[in-house]
C-alpha positions in Angstrom: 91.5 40.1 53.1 94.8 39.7 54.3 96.0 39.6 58.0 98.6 41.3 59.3 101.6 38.4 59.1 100.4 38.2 55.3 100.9 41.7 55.2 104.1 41.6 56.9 105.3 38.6 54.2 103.8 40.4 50.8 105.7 43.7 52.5 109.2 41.7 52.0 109.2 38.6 50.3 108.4 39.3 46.5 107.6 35.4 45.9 105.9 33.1 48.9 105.7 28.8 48.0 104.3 26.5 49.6 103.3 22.9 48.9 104.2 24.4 45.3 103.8 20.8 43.1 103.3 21.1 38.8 102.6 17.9 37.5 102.2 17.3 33.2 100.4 15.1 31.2 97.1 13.6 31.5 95.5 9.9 32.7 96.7 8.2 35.9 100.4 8.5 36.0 100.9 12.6 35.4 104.5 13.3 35.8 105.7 15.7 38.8 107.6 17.9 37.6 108.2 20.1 40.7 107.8 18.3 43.7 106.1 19.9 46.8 108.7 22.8 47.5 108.6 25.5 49.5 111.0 28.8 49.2 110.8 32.6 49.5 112.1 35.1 47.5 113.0 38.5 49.1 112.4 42.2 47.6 114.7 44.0 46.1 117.2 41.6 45.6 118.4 39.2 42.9 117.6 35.7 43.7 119.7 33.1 41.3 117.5 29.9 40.6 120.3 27.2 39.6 120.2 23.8 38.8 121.3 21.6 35.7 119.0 21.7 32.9 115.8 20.0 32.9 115.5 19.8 36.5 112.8 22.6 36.4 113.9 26.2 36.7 111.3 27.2 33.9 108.6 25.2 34.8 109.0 27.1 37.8 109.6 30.6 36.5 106.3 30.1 34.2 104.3 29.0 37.2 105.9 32.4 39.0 104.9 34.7 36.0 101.3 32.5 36.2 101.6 31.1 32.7 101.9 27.2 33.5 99.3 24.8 33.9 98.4 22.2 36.7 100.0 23.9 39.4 99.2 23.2 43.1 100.3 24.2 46.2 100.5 28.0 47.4 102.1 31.0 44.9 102.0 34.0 46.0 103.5 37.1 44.0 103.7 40.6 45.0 101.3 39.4 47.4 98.7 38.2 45.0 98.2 34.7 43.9 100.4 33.9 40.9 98.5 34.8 37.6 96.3 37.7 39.1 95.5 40.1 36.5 96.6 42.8 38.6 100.4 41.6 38.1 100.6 42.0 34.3 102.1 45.5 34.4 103.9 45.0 37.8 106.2 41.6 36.4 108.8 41.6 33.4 109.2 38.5 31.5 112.0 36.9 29.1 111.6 33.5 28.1 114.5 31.6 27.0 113.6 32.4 23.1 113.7 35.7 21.9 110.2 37.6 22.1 110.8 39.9 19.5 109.4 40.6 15.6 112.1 40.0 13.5 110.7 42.4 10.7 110.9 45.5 12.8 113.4 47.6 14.1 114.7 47.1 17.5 112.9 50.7 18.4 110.1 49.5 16.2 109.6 46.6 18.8 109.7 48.1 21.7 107.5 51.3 20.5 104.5 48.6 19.5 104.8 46.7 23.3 105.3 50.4 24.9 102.0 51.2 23.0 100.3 48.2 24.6 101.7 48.9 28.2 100.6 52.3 28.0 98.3 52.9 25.2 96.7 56.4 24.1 97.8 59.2 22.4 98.4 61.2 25.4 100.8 58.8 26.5 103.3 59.3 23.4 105.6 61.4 24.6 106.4 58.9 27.8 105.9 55.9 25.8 108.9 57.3 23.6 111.5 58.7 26.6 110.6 54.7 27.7 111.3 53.1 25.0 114.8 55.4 24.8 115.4 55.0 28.2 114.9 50.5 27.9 116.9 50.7 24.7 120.2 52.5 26.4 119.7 50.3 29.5 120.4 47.1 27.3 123.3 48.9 25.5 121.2 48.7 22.0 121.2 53.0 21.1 123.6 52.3 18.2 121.3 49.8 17.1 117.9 50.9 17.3 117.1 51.3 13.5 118.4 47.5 13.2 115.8 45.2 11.8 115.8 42.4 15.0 116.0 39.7 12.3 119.2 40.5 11.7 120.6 41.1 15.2 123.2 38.6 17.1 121.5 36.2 19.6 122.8 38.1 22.1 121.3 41.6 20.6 118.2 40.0 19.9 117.8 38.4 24.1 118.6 42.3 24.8 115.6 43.2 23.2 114.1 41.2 24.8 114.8 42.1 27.9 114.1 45.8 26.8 111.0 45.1 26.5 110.8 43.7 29.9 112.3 47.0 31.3 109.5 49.2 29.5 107.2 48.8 32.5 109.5 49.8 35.2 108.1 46.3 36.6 108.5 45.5 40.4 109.6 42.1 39.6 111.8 41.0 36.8 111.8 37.5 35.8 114.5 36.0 33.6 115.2 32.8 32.4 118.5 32.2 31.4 119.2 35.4 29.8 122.8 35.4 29.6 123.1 31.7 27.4 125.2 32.2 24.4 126.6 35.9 25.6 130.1 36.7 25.2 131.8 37.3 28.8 131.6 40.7 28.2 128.2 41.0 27.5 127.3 38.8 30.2 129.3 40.9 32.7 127.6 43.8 31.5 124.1 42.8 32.0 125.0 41.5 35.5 126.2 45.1 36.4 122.8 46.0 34.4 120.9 44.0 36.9 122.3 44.5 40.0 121.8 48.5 39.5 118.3 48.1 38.3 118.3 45.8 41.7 120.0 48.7 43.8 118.2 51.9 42.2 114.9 51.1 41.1 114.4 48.4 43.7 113.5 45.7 41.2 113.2 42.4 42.5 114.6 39.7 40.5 114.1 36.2 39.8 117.1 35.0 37.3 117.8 31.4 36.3 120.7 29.8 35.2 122.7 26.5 35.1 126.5 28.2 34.5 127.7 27.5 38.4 129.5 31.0 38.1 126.8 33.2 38.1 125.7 32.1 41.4 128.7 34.4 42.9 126.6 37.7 41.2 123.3 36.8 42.9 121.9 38.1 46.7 120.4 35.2 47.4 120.6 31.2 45.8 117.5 28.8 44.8 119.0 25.0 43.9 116.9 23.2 41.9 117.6 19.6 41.1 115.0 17.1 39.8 112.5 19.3 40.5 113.3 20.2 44.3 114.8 22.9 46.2 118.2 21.4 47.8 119.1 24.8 49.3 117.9 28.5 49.8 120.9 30.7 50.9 123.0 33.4 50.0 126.4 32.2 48.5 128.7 32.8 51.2 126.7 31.1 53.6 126.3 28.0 51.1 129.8 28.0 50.9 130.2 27.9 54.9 127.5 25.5 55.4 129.2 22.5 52.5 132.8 23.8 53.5 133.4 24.4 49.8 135.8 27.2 47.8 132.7 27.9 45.4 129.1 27.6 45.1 129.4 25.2 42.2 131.7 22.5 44.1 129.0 23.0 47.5 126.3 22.6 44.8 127.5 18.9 43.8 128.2 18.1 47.8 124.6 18.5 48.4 123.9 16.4 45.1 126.1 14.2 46.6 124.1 14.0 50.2 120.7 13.5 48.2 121.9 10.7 46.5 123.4 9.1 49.6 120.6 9.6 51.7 118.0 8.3 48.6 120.4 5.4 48.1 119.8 4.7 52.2 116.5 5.2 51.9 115.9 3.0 48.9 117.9 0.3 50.9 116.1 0.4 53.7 112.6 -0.1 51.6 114.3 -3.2 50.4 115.1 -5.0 53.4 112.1 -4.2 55.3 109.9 -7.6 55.7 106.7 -7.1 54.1 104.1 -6.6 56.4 102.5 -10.7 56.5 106.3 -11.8 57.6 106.5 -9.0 60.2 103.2 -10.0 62.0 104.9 -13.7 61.7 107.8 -12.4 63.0 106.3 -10.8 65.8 103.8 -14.4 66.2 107.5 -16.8 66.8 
């Protein structure tokens, strides 16, 4: 049972971490993949996790959607712990890969995962005005009786993230949704997301390692080698690293983590080992 400043955190942060650590691989030396970090996400808003790739922005997002193994630490999600069952219907998903059965139509696809959201046939007539309503949100009307298999990349990821939308989730989760899109497809879905953001509420969680995207988000995760080196919202970011854009105050604080690693890692080397500093401390 919660208390009430758990209640007060679930009521505006979508995403709580703390002591959040994923390690992979098995037998004594497991390999950290995120390493102990800590961050909020707020409600409502859209919350940009960047970082270059590999450094773990889906490691992370599958640990947030409660799909990734060997992970430690504190996750809390719409104020459950991250893979509760009650959060199937309440988060939207798209992977990286298209989720999508490339021997249907695009309406095809989304009518089979509307009938699993919300089976029955007394649900019909809402599972169709959903599936109508997801497939004109992602701009894909013209091209509903298009088999997916032979859709664009681009067309295909927005079926995807149709079928994400079919829920009406509280939380949208996507990982790097925009890759290969045409700028004016990309534009597009960011004036998708921010309105989904502004009239449905919609939290969301969307990764990317394009620099410029950072300008479209609320709020900023960076992610490099599996750490958070900032949580802030852009303008701030670029106040705090005196920098013209988020990218070039991205690659000062890359810049001040390897300087203050370097110092560290010099100061392990000439530190006498601890026999000589008792001898030391003897003369």
């Amino acid at each position: 049972m919660m208390n009430n400043q758990e209640r007060e955190t679930a009521a505006t942060t979508a995403v709580h971490a703390r002591g959040l650590t994923v390690r992979r691989g098995t037998g004594r030396t497991p390999r950290t993949v995120i390493d102990d970090i800590a961050f909020d996400v707020p409600r409502g808003r859209i919350t940009g996790l960047l970082g270059p790739s590999g450094c773990g922005k889906s490691t992370l997002m599958r640990s947030v959607v409660g799909t990734q193994a060997h992970v430690t630490g504190t996750l809390e999600v719409l104020g459950r712990p991250a893979g509760h069952p009650e959060l199937r219907s309440r988060i939207g998903y798209v992977t990286q890969a298209p989720s999508v059965y490339d021997d249907l139509t695009v309406r095809q696809n989304l009518d089979y995962f509307a009938a699993v959201l919300d089976p029955g046939r007394a649900a019909a007539d809402r599972r169709r005005d959903t599936v109508t309503r997801a497939i004109a949100d992602v701009d894909l009307t013209t091209h509903a009786g298009a088999l997916a298999g032979n859709l664009s990349g681009g067309q295909r990821n927005r079926v995807s993230l149709a079928v994400a939308l079919l829920g009406t989730p509280e939380l949208l989760v996507l990982d790097e949704p925009t890759v290969g899109l045409d700028p004016v497809l990309r534009r597009d879905l960011w004036n998708l997301f921010h309105d989904i953001a502004a009239t449905r509420g919609t939290t969301i969680l969307v990764s990317s390692h394009v620099m410029d995207e950072a300008e479209r988000c609320h709020d900023l995760l960076l992610m490099r080698e599996g750490r958070i080196l900032a949580q802030d919202t852009p303008d701030a970011l670029r106040t705090r690293t005196r920098s013209a854009t988020v990218e070039e105050g991205f690659l000062r604080l890359v810049d001040e983590a390897n300087a203050n690693a370097d110092a560290r890692a010099g100061a392990d080397t000439n530190a006498p080992t601890a026999p000589a500093a008792v001898q030391e401390q003897n003369r």
